[in-house]
C-alpha positions as CSV (number, residue, x, y, z in Angstrom):
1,X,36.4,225.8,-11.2
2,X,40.4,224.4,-10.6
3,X,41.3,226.1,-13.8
4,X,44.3,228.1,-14.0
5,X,46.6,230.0,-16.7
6,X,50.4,229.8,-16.2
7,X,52.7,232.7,-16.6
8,X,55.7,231.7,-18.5
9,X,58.7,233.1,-20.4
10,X,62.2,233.3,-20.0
11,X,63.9,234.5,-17.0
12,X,63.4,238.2,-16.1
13,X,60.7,239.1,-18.6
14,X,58.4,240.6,-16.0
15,X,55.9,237.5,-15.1
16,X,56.2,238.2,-11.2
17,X,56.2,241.9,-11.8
18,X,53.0,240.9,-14.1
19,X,51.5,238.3,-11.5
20,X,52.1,241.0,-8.4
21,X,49.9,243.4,-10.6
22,X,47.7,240.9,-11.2
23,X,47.0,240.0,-7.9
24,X,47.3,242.6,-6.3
25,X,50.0,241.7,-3.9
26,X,54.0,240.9,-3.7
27,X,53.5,237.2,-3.9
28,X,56.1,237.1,-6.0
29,X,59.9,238.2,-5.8
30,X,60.8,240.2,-8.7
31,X,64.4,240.9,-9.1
32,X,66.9,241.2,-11.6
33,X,68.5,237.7,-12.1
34,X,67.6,234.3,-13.2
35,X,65.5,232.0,-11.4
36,X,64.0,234.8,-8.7
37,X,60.7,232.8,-8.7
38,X,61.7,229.0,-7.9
39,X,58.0,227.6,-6.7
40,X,55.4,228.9,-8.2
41,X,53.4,231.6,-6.9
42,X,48.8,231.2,-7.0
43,X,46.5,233.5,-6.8
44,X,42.8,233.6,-7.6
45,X,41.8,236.9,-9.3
46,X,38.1,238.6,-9.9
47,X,37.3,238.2,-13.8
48,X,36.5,242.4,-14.2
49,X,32.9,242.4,-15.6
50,X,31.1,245.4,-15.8
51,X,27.5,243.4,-16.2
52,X,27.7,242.8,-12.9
53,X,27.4,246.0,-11.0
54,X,24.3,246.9,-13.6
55,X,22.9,243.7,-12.5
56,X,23.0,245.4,-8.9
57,X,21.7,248.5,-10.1
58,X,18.8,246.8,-11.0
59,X,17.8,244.3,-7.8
60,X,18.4,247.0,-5.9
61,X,15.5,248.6,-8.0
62,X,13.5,246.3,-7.9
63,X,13.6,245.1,-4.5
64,X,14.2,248.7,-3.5
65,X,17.4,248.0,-1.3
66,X,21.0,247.4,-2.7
67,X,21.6,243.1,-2.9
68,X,23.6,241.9,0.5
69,X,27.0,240.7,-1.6
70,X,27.9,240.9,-4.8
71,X,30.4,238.3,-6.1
72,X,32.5,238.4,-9.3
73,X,33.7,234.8,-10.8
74,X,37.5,234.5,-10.7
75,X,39.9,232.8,-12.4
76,X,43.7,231.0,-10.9
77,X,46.9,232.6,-12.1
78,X,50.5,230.5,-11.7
79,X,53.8,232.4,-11.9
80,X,55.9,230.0,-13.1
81,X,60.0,229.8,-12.6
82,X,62.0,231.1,-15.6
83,X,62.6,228.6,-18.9
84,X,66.0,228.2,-20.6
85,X,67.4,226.4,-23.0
86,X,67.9,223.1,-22.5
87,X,64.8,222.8,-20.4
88,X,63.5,219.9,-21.5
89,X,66.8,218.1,-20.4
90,X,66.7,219.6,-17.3
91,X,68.8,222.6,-17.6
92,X,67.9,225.5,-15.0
93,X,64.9,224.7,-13.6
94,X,63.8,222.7,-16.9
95,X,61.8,220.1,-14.9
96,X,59.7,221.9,-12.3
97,X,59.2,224.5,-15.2
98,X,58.0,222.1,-17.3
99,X,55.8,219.7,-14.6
100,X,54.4,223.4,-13.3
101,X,53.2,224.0,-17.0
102,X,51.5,220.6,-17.3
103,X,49.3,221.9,-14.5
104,X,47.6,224.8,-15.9
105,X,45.1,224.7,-18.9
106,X,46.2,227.7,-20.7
107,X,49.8,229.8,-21.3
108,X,50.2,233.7,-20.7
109,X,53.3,233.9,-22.4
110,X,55.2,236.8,-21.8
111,X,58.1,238.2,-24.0
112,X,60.5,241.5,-23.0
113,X,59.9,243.9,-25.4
114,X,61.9,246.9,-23.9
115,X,65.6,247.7,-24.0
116,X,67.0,248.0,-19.9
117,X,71.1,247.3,-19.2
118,X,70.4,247.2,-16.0
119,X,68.0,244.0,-16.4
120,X,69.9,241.4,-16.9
121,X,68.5,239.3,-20.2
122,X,69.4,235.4,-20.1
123,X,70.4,235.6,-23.9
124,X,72.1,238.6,-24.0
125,X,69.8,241.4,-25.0
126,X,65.7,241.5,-25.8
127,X,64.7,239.8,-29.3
128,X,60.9,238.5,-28.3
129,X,60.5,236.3,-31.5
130,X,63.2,234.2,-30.8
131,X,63.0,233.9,-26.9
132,X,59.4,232.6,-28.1
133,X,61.4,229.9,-30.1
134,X,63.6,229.2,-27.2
135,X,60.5,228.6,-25.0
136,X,58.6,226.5,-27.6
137,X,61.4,224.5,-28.8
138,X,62.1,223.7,-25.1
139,X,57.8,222.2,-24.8
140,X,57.8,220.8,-28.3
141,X,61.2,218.6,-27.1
142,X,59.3,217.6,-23.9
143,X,56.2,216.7,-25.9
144,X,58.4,214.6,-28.1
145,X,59.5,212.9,-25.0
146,X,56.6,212.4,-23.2
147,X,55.1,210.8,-26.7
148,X,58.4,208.3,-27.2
149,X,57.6,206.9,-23.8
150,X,54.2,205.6,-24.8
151,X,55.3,204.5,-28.3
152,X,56.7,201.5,-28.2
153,X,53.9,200.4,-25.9
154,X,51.1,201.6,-28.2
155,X,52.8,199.7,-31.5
156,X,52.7,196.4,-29.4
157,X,49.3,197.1,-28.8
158,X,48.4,197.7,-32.4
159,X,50.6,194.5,-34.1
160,X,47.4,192.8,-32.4
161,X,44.7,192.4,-35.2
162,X,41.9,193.1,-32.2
163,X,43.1,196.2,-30.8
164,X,41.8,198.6,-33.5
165,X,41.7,201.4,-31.0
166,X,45.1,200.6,-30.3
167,X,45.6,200.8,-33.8
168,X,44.2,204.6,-34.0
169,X,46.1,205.4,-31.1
170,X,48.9,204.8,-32.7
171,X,48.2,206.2,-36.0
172,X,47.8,209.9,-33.6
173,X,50.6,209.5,-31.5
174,X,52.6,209.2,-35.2
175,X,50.6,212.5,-36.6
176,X,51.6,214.4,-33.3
177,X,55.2,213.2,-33.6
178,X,55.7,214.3,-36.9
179,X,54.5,217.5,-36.2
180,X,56.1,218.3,-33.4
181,X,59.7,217.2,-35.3
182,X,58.8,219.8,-37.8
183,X,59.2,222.6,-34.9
184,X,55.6,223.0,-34.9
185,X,53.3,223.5,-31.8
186,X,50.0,220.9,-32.1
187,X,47.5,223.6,-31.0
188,X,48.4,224.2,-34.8
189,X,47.8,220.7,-35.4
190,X,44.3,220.1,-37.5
191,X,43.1,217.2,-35.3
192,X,39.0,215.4,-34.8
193,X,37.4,215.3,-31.8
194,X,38.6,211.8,-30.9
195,X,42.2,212.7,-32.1
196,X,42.0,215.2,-29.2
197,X,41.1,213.0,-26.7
198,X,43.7,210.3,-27.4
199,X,46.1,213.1,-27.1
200,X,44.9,214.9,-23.5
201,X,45.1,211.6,-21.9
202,X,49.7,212.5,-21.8
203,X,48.9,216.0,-21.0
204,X,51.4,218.0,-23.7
205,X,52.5,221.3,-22.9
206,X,51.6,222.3,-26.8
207,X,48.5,222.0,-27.1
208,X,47.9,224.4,-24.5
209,X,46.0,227.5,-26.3
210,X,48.3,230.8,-25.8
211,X,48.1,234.3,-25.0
212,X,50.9,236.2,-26.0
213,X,52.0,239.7,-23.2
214,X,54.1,241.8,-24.5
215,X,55.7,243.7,-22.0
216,X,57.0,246.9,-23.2
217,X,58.8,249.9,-21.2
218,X,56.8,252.6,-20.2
219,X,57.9,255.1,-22.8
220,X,56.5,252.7,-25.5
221,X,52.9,253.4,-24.3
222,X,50.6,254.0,-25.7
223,X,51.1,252.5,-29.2
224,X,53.9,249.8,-28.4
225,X,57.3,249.7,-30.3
226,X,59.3,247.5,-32.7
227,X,59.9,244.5,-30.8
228,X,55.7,244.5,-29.9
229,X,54.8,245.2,-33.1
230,X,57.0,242.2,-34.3
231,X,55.0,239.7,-31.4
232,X,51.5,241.1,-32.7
233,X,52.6,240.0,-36.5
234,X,53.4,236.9,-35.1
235,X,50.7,235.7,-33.1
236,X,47.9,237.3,-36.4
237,X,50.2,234.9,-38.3
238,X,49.3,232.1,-35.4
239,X,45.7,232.8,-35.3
240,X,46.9,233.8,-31.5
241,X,45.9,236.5,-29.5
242,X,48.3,239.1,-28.3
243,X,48.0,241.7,-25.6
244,X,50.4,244.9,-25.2
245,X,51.2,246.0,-21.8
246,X,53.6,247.5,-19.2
247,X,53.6,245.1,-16.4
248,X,55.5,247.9,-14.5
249,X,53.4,250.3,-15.2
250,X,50.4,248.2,-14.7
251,X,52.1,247.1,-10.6
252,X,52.3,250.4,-10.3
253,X,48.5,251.4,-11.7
254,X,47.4,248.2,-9.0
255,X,48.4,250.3,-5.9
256,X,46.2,253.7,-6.9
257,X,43.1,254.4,-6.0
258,X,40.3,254.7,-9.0
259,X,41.0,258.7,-9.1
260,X,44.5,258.4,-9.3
261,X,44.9,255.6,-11.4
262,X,42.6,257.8,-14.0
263,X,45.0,260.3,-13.7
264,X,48.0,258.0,-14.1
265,X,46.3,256.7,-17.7
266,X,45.5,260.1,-18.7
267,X,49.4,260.7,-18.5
268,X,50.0,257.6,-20.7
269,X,47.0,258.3,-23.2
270,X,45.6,255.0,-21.9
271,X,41.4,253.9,-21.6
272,X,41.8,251.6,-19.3
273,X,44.6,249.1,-17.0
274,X,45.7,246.4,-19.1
275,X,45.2,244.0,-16.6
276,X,41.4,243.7,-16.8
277,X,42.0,243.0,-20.5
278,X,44.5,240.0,-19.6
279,X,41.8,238.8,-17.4
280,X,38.8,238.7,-19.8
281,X,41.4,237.4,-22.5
282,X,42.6,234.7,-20.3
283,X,39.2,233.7,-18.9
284,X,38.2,233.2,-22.4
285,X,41.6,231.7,-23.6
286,X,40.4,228.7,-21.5
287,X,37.0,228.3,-23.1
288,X,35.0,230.0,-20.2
289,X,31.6,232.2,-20.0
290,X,29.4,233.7,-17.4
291,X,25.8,233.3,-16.5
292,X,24.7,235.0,-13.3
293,X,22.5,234.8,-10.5
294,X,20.6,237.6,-9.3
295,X,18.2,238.2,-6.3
296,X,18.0,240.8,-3.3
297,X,20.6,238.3,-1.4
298,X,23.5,238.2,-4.0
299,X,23.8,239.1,-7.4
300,X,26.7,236.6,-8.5
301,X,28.7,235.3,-11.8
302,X,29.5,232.2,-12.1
303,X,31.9,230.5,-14.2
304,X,31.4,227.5,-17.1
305,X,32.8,225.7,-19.9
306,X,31.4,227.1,-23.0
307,X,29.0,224.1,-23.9
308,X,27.6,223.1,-20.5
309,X,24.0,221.9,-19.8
310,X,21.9,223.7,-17.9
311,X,21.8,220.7,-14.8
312,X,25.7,221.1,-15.0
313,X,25.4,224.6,-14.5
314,X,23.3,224.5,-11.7
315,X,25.3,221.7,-10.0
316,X,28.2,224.6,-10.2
317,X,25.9,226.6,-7.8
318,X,25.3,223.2,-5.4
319,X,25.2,219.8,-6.1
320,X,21.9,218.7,-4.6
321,X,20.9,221.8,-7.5
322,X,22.1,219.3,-9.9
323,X,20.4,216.2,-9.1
324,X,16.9,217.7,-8.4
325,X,17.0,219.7,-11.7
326,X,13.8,220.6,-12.9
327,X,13.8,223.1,-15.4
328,X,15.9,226.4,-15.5
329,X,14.2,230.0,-16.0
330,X,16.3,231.9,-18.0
331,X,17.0,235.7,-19.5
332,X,19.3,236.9,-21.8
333,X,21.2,239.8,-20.5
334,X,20.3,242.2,-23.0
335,X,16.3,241.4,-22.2
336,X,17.2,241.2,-17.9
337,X,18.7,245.1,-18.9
338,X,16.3,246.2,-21.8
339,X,13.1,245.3,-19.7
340,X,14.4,246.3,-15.8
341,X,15.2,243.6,-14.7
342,X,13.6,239.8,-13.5
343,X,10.0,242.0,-13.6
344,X,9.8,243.5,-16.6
345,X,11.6,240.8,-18.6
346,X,8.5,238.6,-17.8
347,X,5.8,240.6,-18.2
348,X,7.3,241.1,-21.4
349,X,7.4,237.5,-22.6
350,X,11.4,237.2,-22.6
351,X,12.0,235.0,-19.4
352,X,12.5,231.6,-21.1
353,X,11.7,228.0,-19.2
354,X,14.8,225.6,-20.3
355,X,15.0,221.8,-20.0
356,X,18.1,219.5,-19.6
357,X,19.5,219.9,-22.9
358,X,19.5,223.9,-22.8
359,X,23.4,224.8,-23.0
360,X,23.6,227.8,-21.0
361,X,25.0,230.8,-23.2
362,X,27.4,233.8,-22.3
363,X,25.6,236.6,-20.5
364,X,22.2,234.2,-19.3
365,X,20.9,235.1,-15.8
366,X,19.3,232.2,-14.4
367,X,16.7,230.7,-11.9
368,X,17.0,227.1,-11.1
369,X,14.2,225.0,-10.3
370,X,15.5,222.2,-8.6
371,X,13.6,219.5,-6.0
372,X,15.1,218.7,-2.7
């Protein structure tokens, strides 16, 4: 699926430290000054998902050799150029920034939480909260743009007694303004089904759900510091999530191999890389699941909107899967593990036969019957 989450945040946070990790390259220039990263830098990561290598385990089992491939669904990650104030006027970078946001379907936005003289911070020294005001202040003012160009057109519309919708356009676009005037985001905004769509026709940068990275300094692992702390408050407050990392530490954990990054956590008192967390925290930031595919040729996950029918699904997999729908078998992962695999789970009643209407769920494994 073309869906993507954008890296933003002031200059020299860490975003192209954090994309690099993520990625798993140098993509990205990180250096210490404003505007290093200038276009932005793509790159389509594996969603980390543990299901799938037990989902191996157990074709191979069954079929008693190891599947031929085995493919993890992924997800697009933008670094996008540094934001400063006066954006939305076209200050800095303001406008790519801001166009390059319009792009993506959901924000990673990442906030210095770590004290460094030699990096260079745009507003003088690290204060997270407020370079998160800076940064919204900046979309809400673009939002508040974009929505005063379609005004005046909309009220025209609506003075005429037969365009009701116009009408209840207009009566949104007036909700939305006020709110964003107050300084608030409308992802905050209580708004209907309908009120939603009227509004993702102009694209706004602020209703955009959010994921919050702290990046803290590696002496603040394992438990974070002030200025992280401070984020975490905030985004509980929001109803956001937040995420506490070291994007240093996590470039650095992306060039070890498995032994030696477990050594490298052990040193920190970490579980686990951060990064897989961001992933599966993204991935879901965006309204995603899984459901896989699994047979002695691949075992596979594929990626969905939460909500999709099960003719939708399969038309992810190939079209022609889509229009000859005829029904879809389906396990639950818990059954497709509990009961060995495809086997067991129907011997054991728990394979399930699923018409149209069936909205695949998070975790499903799936057969497709489909007529060519």
């Amino acid at each position: 699926m073309a869906l993507a989450c954008g890296i933003v945040g002031l200059p020299n946070v860490g975003k192209s430290t954090l994309f690099n990790a993520l990625s798993g390259t140098a993509l990205a220039a990180a250096a210490n000054y404003p505007f290093c990263t200038i276009e932005p830098n793509r790159a389509i990561v594996p969603v980390p998902d543990p299901r799938l290598h037990t989902l191996a385990s157990l074709v191979a089992a069954q079929h008693k050799q190891p599947p031929e491939k085995i493919t993890p669904t992924t997800l697009t990650i933008v670094d996008i150029a540094g934001l400063v104030r006066g954006a939305h006027a076209g200050q800095g970078l303001g406008n790519q920034f801001l166009a390059h946001i319009r792009e993506v379907q959901a924000i990673l936005h990442v906030l210095r939480c770590f004290e460094d003289p030699d990096v260079v911070h745009v507003e003088g020294g690290p204060d997270p909260l407020r370079d998160r005001d800076i940064v919204d202040t900046e979309l809400q003012l673009k939002d508040l743009e974009t929505i005063d160009k379609v005004l005046p057109r909309v009220e025209r519309e609506a003075k005429l007694a037969a365009h009701t919708e116009a009408a209840f356009r207009l009566a949104v676009l007036q909700k939305a303004r006020g709110h964003l005037s107050a300084g608030q985001n409308l992802r905050a905004l209580a708004l209907s089904e309908e009120e939603k769509a009227v509004l993702a026709e102009l694209h706004l940068l602020t209703l955009k759900p959010v994921l919050y990275v702290a990046n803290i300094d590696e002496g603040s692992l394992p438990g974070g510091n002030a200025l992280s702390q401070a984020v975490q408050r905030h985004a509980a407050a929001e109803g956001a999530e937040c995420l506490v990392l070291s994007a240093a530490l996590e470039a650095q954990l992306a060039t070890l191999s498995p032994q030696e990054q477990e050594e490298f956590l052990q040193l920190y008192g970490l579980e686990e890389p951060a990064l897989p967390q961001l992933i599966r925290k993204a991935y879901q930031l965006l309204g995603l699941i899984t459901f896989f595919t699994a047979g002695p040729k691949e075992v596979r996950a594929w990626t969905i909107r939460r909500g999709t029918k099960a003719p939708q699904a399969a038309g992810r997999i190939h079209s022609d899967m889509e229009r000859g729908f005829i029904r879809a078998e389906v396990m639950g992962w818990e059954d497709y593990v509990r009961y060995g695999g495809e086997e067991g789970a129907r011997a054991a009643g728990r394979l399930r036969l699923e018409g149209r209407d069936y909205e695949i769920q998070e975790g499903d494994v799936v057969y497709f019957r489909f007529a060519v």
